[in-house]
C-alpha positions as CSV (number, residue, x, y, z in Angstrom):
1,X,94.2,105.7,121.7
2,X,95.9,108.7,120.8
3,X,94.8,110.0,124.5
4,X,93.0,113.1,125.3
5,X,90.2,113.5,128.2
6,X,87.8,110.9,128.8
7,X,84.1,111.1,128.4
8,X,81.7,110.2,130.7
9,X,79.1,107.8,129.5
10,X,76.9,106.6,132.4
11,X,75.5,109.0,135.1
12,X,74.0,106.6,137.5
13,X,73.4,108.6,140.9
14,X,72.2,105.3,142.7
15,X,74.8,102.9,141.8
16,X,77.9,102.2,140.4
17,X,78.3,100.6,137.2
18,X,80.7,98.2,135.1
19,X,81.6,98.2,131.3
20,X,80.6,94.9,131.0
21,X,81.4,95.0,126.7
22,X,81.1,97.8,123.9
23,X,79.8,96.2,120.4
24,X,82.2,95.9,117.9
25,X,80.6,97.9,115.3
26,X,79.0,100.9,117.0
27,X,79.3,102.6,120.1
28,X,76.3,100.8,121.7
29,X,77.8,98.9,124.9
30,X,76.0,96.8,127.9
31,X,76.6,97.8,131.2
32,X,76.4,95.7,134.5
33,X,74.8,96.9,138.4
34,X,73.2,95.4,141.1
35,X,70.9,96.7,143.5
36,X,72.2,97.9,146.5
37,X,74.8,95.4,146.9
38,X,72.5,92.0,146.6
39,X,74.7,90.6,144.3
40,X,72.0,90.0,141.2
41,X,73.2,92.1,138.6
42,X,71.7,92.3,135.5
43,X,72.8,93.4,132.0
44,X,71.4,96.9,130.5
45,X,71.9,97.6,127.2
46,X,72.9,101.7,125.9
47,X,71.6,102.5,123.1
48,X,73.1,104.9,120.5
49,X,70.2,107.7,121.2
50,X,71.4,107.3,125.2
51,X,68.5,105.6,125.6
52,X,69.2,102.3,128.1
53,X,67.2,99.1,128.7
54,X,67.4,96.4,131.1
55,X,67.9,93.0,129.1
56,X,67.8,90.7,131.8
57,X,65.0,91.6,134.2
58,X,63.2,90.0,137.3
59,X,64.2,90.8,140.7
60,X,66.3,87.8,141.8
61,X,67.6,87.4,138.9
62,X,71.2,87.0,137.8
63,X,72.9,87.5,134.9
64,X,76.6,87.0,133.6
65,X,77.9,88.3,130.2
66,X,79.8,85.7,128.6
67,X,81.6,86.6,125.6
68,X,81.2,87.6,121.6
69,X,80.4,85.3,118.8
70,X,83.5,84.8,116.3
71,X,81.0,86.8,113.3
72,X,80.5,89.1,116.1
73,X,76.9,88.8,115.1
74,X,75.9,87.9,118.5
75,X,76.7,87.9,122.4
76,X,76.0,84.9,124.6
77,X,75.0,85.8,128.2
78,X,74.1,83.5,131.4
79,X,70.6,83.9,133.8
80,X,69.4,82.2,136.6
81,X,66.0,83.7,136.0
82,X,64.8,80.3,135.7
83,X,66.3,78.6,139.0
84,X,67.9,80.3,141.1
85,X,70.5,77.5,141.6
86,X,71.4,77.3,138.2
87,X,72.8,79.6,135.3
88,X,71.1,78.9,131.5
89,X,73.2,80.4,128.4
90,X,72.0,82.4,125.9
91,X,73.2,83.5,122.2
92,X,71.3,87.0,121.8
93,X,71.7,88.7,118.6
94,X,72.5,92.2,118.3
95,X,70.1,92.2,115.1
96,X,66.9,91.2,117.6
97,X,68.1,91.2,121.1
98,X,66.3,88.4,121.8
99,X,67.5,85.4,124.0
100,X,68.1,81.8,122.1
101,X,68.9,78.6,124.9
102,X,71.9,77.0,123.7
103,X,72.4,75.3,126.8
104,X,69.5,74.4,130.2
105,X,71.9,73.7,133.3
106,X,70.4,71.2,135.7
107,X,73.6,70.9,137.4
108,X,75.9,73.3,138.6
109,X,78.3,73.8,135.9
110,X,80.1,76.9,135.7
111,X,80.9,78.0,132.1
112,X,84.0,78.7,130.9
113,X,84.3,79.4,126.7
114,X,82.2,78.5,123.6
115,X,84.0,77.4,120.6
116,X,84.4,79.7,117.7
117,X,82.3,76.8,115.7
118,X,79.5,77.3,118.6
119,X,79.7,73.5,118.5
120,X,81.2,72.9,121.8
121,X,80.9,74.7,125.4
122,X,83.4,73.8,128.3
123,X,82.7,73.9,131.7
124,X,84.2,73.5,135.2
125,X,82.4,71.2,138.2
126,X,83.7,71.3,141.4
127,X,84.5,68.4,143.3
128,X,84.1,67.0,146.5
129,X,86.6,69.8,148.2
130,X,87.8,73.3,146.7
131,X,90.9,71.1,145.5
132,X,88.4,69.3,143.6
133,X,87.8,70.0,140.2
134,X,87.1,68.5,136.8
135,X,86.3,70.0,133.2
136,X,83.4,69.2,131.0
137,X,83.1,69.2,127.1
138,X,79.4,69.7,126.0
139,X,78.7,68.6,122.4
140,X,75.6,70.6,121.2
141,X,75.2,68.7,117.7
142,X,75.1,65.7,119.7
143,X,73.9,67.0,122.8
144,X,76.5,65.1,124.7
145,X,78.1,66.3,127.7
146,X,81.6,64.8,128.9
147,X,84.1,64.5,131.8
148,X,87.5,65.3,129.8
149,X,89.7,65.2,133.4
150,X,87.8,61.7,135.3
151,X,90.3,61.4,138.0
152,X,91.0,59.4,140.9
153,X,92.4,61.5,144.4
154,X,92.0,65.3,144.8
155,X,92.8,67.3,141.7
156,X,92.2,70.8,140.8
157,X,90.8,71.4,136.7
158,X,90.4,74.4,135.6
159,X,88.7,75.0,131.9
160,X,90.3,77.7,130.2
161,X,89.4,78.4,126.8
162,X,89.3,77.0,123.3
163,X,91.9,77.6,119.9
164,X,90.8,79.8,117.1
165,X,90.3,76.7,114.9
166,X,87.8,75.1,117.6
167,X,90.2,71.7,117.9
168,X,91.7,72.0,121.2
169,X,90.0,72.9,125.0
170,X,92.9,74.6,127.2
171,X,92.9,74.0,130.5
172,X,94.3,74.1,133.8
173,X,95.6,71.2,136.2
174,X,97.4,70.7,139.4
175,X,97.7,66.3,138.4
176,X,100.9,65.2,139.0
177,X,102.0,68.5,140.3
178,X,102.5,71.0,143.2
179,X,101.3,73.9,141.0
180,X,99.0,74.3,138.1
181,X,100.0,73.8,134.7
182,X,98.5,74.3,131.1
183,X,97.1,71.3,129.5
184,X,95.1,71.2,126.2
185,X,92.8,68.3,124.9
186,X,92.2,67.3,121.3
187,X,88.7,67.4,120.5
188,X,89.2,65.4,117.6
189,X,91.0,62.1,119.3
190,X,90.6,62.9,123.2
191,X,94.3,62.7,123.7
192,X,95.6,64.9,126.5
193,X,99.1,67.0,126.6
194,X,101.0,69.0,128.8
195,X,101.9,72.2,127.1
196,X,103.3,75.1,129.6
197,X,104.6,74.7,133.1
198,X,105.7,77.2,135.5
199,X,107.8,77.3,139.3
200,X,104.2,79.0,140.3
201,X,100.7,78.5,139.4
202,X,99.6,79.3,135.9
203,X,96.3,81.6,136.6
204,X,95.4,81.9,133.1
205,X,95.8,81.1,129.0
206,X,94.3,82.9,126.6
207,X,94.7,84.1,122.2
208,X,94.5,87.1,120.7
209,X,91.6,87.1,118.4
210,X,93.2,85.2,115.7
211,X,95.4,83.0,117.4
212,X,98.2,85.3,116.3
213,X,99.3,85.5,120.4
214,X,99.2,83.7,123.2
215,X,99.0,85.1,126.6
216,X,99.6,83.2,130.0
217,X,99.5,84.6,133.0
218,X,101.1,83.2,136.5
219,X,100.9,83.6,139.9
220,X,104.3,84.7,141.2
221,X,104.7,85.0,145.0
222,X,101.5,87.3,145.1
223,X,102.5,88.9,141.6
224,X,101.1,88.7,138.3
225,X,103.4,87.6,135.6
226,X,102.3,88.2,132.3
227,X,103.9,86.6,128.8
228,X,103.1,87.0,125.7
229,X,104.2,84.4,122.8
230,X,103.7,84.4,119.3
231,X,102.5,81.1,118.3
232,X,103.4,80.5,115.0
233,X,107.5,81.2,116.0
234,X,107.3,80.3,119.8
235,X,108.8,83.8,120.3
236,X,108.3,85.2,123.2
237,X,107.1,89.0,122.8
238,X,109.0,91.8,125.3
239,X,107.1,93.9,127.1
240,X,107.0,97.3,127.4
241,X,109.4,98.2,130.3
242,X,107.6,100.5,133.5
243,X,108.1,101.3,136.8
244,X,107.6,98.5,139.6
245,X,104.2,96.9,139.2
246,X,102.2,94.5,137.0
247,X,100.8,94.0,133.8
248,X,97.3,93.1,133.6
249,X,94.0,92.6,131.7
250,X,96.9,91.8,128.5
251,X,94.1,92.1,125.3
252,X,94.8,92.6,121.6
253,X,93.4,94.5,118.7
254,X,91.2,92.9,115.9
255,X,94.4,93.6,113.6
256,X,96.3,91.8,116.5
257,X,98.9,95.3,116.0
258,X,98.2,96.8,119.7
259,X,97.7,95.4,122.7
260,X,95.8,97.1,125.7
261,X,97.1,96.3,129.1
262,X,96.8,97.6,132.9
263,X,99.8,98.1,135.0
264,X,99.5,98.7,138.8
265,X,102.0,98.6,141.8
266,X,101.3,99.1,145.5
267,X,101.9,102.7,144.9
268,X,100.0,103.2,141.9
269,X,96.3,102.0,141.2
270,X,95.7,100.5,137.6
271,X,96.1,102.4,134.4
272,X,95.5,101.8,131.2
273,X,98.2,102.0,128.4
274,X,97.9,100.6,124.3
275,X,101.0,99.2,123.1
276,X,102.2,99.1,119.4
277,X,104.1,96.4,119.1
278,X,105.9,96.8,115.5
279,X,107.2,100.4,117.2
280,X,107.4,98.9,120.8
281,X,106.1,102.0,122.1
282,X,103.5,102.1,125.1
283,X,101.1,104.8,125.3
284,X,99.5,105.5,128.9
285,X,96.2,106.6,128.4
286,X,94.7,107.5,132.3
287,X,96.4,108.7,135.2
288,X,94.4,107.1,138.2
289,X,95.7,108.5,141.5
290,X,93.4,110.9,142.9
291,X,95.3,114.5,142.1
292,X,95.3,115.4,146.0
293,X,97.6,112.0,146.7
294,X,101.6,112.8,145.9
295,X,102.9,109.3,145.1
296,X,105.7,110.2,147.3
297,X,103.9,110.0,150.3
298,X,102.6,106.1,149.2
299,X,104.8,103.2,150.6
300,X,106.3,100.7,148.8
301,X,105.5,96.7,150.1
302,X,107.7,94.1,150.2
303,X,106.6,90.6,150.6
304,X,108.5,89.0,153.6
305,X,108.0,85.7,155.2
306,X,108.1,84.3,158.9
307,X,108.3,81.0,160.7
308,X,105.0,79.9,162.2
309,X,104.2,77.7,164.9
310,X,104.8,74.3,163.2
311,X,107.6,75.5,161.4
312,X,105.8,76.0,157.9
313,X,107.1,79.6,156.0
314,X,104.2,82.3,156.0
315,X,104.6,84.7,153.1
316,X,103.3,88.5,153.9
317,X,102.8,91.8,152.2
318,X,104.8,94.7,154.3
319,X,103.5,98.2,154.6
320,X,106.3,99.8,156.8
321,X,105.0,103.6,157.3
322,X,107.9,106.2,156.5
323,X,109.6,107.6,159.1
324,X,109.1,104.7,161.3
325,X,112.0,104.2,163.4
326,X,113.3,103.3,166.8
327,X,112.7,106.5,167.9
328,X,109.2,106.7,166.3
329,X,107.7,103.4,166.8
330,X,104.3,102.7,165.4
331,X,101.2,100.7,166.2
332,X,100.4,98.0,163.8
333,X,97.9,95.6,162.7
334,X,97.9,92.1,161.3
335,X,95.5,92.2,158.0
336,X,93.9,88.8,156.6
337,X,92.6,88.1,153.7
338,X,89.0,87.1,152.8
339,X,88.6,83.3,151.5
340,X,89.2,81.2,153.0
341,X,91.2,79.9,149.7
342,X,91.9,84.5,148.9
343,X,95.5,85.9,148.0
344,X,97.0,88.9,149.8
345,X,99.1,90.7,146.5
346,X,101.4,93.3,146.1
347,X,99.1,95.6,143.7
348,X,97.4,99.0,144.7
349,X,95.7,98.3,148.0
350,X,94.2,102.1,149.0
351,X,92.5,101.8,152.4
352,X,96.5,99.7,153.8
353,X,98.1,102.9,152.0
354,X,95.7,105.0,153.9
355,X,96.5,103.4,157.2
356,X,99.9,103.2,156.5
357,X,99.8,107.5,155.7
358,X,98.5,107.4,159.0
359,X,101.6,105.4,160.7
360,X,100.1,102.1,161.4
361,X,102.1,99.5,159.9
362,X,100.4,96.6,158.3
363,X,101.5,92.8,157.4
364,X,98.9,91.6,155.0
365,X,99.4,87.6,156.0
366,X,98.9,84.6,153.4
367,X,97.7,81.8,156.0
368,X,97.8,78.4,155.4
369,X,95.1,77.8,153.1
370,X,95.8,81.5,151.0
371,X,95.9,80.3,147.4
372,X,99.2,81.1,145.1
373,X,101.6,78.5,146.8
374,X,101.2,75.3,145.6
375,X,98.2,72.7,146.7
376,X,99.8,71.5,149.7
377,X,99.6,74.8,151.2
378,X,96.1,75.6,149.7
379,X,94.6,72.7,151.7
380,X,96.4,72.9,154.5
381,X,93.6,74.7,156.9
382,X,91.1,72.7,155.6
383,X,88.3,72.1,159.1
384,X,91.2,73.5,160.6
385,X,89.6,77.2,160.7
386,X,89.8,78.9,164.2
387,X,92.8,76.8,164.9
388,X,96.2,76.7,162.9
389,X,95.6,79.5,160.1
390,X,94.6,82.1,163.3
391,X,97.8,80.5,164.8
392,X,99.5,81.6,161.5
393,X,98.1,85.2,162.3
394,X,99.4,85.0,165.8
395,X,102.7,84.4,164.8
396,X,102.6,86.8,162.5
397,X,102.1,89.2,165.1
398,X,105.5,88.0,166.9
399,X,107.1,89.0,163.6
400,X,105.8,92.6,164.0
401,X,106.8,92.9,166.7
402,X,110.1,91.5,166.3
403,X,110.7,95.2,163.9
404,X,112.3,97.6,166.1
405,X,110.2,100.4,164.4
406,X,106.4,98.2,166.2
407,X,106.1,98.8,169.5
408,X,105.0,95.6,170.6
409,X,101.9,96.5,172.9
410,X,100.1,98.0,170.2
411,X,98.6,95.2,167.4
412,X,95.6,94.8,166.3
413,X,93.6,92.6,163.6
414,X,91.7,93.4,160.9
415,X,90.0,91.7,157.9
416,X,87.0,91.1,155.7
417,X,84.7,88.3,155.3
418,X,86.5,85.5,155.7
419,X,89.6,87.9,157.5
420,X,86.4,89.0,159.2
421,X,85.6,85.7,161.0
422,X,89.7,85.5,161.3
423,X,89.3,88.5,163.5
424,X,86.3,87.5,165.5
425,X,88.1,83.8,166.1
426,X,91.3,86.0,167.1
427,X,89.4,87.9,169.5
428,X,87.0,84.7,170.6
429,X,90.1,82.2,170.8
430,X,93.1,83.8,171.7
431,X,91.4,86.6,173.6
432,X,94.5,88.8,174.7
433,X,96.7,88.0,172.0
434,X,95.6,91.0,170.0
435,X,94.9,94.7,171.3
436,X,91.8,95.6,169.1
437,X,89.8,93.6,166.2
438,X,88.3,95.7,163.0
439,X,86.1,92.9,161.3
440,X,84.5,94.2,158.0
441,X,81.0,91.3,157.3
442,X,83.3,88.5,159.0
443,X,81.2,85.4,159.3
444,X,80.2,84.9,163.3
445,X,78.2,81.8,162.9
446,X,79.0,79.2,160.4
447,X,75.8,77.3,161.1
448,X,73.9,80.5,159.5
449,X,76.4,80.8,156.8
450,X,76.1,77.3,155.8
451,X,72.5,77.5,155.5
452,X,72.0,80.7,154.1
453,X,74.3,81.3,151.0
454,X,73.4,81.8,147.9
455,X,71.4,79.8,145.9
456,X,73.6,80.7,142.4
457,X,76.7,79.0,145.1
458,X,75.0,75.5,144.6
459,X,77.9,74.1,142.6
460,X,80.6,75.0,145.5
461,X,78.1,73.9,148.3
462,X,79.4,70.3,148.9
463,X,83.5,71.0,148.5
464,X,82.2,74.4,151.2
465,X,81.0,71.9,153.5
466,X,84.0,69.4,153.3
467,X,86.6,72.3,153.9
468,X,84.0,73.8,157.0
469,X,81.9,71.4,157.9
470,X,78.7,70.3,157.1
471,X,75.9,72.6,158.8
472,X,73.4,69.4,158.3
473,X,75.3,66.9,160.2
474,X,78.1,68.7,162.3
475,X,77.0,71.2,164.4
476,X,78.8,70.2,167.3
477,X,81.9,71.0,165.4
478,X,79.8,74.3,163.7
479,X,79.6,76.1,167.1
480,X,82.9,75.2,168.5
481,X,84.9,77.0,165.8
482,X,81.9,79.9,165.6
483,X,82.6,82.7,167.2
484,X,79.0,83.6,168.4
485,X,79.1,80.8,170.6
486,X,82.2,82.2,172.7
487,X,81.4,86.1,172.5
488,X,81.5,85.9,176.4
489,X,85.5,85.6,176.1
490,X,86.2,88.8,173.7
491,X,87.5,91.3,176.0
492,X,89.4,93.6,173.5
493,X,87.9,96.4,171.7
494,X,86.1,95.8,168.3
495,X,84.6,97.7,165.4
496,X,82.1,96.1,163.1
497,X,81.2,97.2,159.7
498,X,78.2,95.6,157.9
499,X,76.6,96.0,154.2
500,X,72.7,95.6,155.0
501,X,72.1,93.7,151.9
502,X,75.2,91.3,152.0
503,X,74.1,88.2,150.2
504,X,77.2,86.0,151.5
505,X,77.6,86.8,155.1
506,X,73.9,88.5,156.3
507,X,73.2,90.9,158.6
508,X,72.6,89.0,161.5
509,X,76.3,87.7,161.3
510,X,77.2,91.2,163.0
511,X,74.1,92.1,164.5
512,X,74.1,88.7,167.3
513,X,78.0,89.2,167.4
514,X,77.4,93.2,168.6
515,X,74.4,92.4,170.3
516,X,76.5,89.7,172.2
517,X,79.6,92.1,173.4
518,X,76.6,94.8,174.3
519,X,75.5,92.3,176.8
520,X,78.7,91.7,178.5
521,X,79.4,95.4,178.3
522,X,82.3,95.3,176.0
523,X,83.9,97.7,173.6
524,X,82.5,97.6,170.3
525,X,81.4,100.1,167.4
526,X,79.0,99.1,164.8
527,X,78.8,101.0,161.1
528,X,75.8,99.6,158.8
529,X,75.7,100.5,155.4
530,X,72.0,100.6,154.3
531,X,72.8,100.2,150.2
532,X,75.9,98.0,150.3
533,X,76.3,94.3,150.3
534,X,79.4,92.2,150.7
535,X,82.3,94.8,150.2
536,X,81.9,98.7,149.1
537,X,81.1,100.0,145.6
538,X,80.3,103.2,146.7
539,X,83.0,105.9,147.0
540,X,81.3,108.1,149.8
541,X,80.3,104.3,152.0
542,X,84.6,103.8,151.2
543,X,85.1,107.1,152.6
544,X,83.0,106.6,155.8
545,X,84.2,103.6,156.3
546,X,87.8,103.4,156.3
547,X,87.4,107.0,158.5
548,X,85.3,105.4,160.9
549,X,88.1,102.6,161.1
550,X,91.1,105.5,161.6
551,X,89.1,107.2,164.4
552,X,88.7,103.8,166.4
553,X,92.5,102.7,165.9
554,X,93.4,106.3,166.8
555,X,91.1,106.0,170.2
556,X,92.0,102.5,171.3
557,X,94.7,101.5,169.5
558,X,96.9,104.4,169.1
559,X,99.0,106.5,167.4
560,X,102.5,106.3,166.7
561,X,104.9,107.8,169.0
């Protein structure tokens, strides 16, 4: 805390690994990786000799770390080495190592805290629709499990954690309300009370150790607000003041003295800082930018917002190259999110920075359905995909072009995952709208998609298939808004970039969508990435990637004038 250089503790040459938490009393720590991007990570354990051991084997499985014991005696850690569908928890004690059920899952809950007691576990359940949610209170002395948020309508419950003294659950909810609010339950008598509301969603609530602080976190117009009260006086705690950005990742000390936080902006990825708050003095302990980057030559967004179609305000993130101008007009490209329920934000984005260095400007969209703005919005493309959130994207393209500093010939699309099928739909159903389509594992078929997720998604299947459609019974619908099934209409230039191990949108999603342009003799690059899976976490496949994506805007798109 005092600073100095870092030391490196893992050396993996194959994959990249995740702190995933260091033991309290020794420098032992477990670690996190997949395998080539398929999604089933497991937990391996360092031990003080360097020595390291996996502590959740098999090959499909799972795991999750969930959290320390209040004695810090033991860790408690999730698996679905035993269904696939569903995740057991585990207490495992740092004296043996050895996994102890505490809880069998039969049903698709999704943990959310243990109670310092160890007597109680909450959980979340989705509902009928991703609007849909409820929370659960499990009993393990009497083995009871119970529906604390039984509601009529569509409402959105969120578990969020228990107090230090194991008598309240606090939790998330949207009942009532346009945004989500904290609400707490009393164990003890099952009464229910609203305790913190906000203009935006509250994304999370949380204590210090000892209940000394509390620490909510909102959702401001794609910012993260961060405050910090003091619960015995209700006084709220000042934070450190920094340059533009946000605080993040807000955690205290055992002593409850310091506080460790990130703080990013769109020019600055995250670093670390330790806070003393009796001196009020923040100490930054990494610098993150690569050396070779001058912050100077980094844009700053600013989120705008634009009429659509219908009438309905779109927000957007704005990367507005320098020297853009009149006189030096660039091309640009309309990004989307993935989802369909994602969030574009102001923090550190490094491949739009990149694009931007490289005079393309860039409106990162929130479409109807982007979460952050209330649950109106949220729902508001539900079965609606290829239709009125594209629409959204559309218009947003009228916006760019509407900046004297766009030339207005010269937009294309771009986006991942969901974006990805955004960009596929843009190309499929409004066919000259935009001038060239970068889709990074976009879905192409949501027949496939439907069908093949995976199995550890079994909770989220149903509210999936209310907000898409329901692969078993409407494929009618299925095909119409899929892509795939209209390829024969994309006439624009495309680039596709595919992780061969992607668990959530697979291979053939982009193989039968390139295949299918091939055929007609269209325009389209492919890039497969033999050890990645949905997204990159591999700095040289980053590399190649988002320099495979330059060099095709650069030949069909264009460079700025």
């Amino acid at each position: 805390m005092a600073g100095g250089e870092p030391k490196q503790l893992t050396n993996s040459t194959k994959e990249s690994t995740y702190i995933a938490t260091a033991f309290p009393a020794d420098a032992r720590f477990l670690y996190r990786h997949d395998a080539g991007g398929n999604e089933n990570e497991h937990l391996y354990l360092r031990e003080l000799d360097g020595s390291e051991r996996d502590l959740t084997p098999g090959e499909k499985t799972k795991a999750n770390f969930l959290g320390w014991s209040k004695d810090q005696k033991s860790f408690f850690i999730s698996t679905n080495e035993r269904d696939p569908k569903f995740f057991d928890i585990f207490e495992m004690s740092i004296a043996d190592l050895k996994p102890q059920l505490i809880y069998q899952d039969e049903t698709g809950f999704e943990f959310a805290d243990i109670s310092a007691d160890k007597r109680f576990l909450a959980f979340g359940k989705p509902g009928r629709t991703t609007a849909d949610a409820d929370v659960y209170l499990y009993d393990r002395e009497k083995q009871e499990m119970k529906n604390i948020t039984a509601h009529d309508g569509e409402v959105d419950n969120q578990p969020q954690v228990f107090d230090v003294a194991s008598k309240y659950l606090y939790f998330l909810s949207d009942e009532g309300a346009e945004f989500k609010y904290i609400a707490r339950y009393d164990i003890a008598t099952g009464e229910r009370e609203v305790v913190e509301k906000a203009p935006w969603d509250v994304s999370a609530i949380y204590f210090s150790r000892n209940g000394k602080y509390r620490v909510v976190a909102t959702n401001e117009d794609a910012r993260t607000g961060i405050k910090v009260t003091e619960e015995a006086t209700g006084k709220t705690v000042e934070l450190p003041s920094l340059p533009d950005g946000d605080i993040t990742g807000v955690n205290f000390s055992e002593s409850e003295r310091l506080m460790a936080f990130y703080h990013n902006g769109s020019r600055s990825p995250a670093n670390l800082f330790v806070y003393d708050l009796a001196s009020e003095k923040p100490t930054r302990l990494t610098n993150s930018l690569n050396p070779q980057i001058d912050p100077a030559d980094l844009v700053e967004v600013r989120v705008i917002r634009y009429k659509s179609f219908d009438g309905l305000e779109i927000p957007g993130i704005l990367y507005q190259p320098h020297g853009a101008s009149g006189q030096k007009k660039t091309p640009a490209l309309v990004l989307v999110h993935g989802g369909p329920g994602g969030q574009a934000r102001t923090e550190y984005k490094a491949y739009a920075q990149y694009l931007a260095n490289h005079g393309y400007t860039i409106l990162d969209v929130n479409n109807r359905g982007s979460s952050g703005y209330g649950k109106t919005f949220f729902k508001a493309d539900d079965r609606k995909h290829g239709r009125e959130p594209l629409w959204d994207c559309v218009e947003a393209k009228k916006y760019l072009q509407s900046l004297g500093y766009v030339d207005p010939e010269k937009i294309g699309i771009m986006g991942g995952s969901y974006g990805g099928y955004m960009v596929l739909a843009a190309l499929t159903f409004q066919p000259e709208e935009f001038a060239v389509g970068v889709d990074l594992f976009g879905v192409s078929n949501w027949v496939r998609t439907l069908q093949s997720i995976p199995p550890y998604w079994e909770a989220q299947r149903q509210s999936l298939y209310a907000e898409i459609g329901d692969p078993e019974k409407e494929l009618d619908f299925l095909r119409e808004t899929s892509p795939l099934f209209h390829a024969d209409k994309i006439t624009k230039p495309l680039i596709v970039l595919q992780g061969a191990n992607d668990p959530r949108v697979i291979k053939p999603e982009s193989d039968e969508i390139v295949d299918a342009i091939k055929k007609k003799n269209g325009v389209v690059d492919y890039v497969v990435f033999d050890n990645e899976g949905h997204g990159f976490t591999k700095k040289d496949n980053e590399i190649r990637a988002y320099k495979s994506i330059l060099d095709f805007l650069e030949k069909y798109l264009g460079k700025r004038s």
